[in-house]
N, C-alpha and C positions, 0 to 999 in steps of 0.2 A: 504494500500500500504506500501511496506517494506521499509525502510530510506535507501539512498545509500549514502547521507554525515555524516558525524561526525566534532564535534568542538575539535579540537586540541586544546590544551592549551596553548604546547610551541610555535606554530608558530604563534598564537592566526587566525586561519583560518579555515574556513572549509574542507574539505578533502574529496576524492574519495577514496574508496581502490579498483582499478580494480586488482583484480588477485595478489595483489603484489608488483603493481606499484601504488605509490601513486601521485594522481592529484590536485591540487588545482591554485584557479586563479579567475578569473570574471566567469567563465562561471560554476565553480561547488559553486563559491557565489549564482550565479542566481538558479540553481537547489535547494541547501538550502534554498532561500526565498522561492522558490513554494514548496520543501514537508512543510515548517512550517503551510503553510496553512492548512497540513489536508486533500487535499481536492482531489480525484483523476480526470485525466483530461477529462473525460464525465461532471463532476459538474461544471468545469470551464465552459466549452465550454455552459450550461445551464443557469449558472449566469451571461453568456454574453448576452446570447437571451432574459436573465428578463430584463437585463440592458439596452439594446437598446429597450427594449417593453417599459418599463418604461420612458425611454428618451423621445421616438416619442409620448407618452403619457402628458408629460411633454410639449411637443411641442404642442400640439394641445389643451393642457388645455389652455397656454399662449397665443394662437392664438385667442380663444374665448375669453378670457379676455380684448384684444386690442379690440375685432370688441364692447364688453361690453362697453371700456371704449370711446371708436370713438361714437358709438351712443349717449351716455350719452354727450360728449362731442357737439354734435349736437343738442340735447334736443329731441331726437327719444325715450328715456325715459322714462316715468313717474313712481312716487311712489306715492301712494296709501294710505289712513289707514284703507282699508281693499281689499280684496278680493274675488275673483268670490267664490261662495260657504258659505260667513260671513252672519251672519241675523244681520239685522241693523234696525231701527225703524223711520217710517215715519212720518211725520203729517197728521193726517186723511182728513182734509181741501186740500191738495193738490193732493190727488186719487179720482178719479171716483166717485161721490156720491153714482151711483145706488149700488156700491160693502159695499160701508162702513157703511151705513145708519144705520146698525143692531148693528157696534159697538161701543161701549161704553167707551172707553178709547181715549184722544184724540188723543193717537199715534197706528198706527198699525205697526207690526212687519212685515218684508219684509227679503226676500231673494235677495241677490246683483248675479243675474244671469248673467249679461255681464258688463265687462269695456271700452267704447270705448274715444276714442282719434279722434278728427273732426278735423278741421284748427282751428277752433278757442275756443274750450274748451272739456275737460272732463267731458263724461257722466257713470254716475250709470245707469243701468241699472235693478228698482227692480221690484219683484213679488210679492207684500203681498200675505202674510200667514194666509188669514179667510178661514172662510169656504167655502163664497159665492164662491172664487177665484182659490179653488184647483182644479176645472175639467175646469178652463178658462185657454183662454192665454194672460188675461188681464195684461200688467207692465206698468211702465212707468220710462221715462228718469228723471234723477235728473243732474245738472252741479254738479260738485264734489264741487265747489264754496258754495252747498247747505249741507253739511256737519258742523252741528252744527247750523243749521239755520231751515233747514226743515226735518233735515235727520239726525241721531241721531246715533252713536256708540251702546251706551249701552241703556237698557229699562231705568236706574236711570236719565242719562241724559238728556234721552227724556218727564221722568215726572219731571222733575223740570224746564225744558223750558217752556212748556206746561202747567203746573199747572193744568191740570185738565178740560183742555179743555178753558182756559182766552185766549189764541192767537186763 
């Protein structure tokens, strides 16, 4: 787009030259702010529809974040130290003998397949991972209370609790 202000020196203003007649005042200021921008006015009118997308964007991120922090505030909540999908490591002593009998280590590795939340405590939800177990739909519940106790993060954790089958 072709400039139609210029900065005068001596009047220190910007200026119009219509034909001739030269303009200057707030209203050929305000013209000069908007060619400085560069921008012609299709791209304005475009940076205004990113601008309120982005806004109402902005508004509904905020919105989630309140109902976030309202439930937390309620204790509708919980955090976890691990998640649906984590392999965590059981004690063999507390699953199903007929599944475990074949194995040898005294923790078996499990999948955490569901988290629930009751009235009164947090359960794991796991699935060991033997052989006998892959075409069953044998799990079982653990209180999350059992986390470090029967129910293991990592395999190193779970052989040093365990020692080897001594609990």
């Amino acid at each position: 787009m072709e400039r139609l202000t210029y900065w005068n020196e001596t009047t220190n203003r910007y200026e119009v030259n219509d034909n001739g007649t030269i303009h200057s005042g707030s209203i050929t200021d305000r013209l000069a702010e908007y060619e400085g921008t560069g921008l012609e006015p299709s791209e304005i009118f475009e940076l205004q529809e990113k601008y309120e997308a982005l806004e109402d964007g902005a508004k509904n991120a905020y919105s989630l974040y309140r109902e976030y922090k309202d439930a937390e505030e309620q204790g509708l909540l919980i955090r976890t130290p691990c998640k649906v999908g984590d392999i965590v490591y059981a004690n063999k002593k507390c699953l199903l003998n007929w599944f475990m009998f074949m194995e040898l280590k005294p923790y078996v590795k499990c999948e955490v397949i569901n988290i629930k939340k009751t009235k009164t405590r947090t359960e794991l939800n796991l699935r060991p991972l033997t052989e006998r177990t892959y075409n069953s739909r044998y799990h079982k519940f653990f209180g999350i209370s059992a986390i470090g106790k029967t129910v293991f993060l990592t395999r190193a954790e779970a052989e040093a609790k365990l020692k080897g089958g001594a609990e």
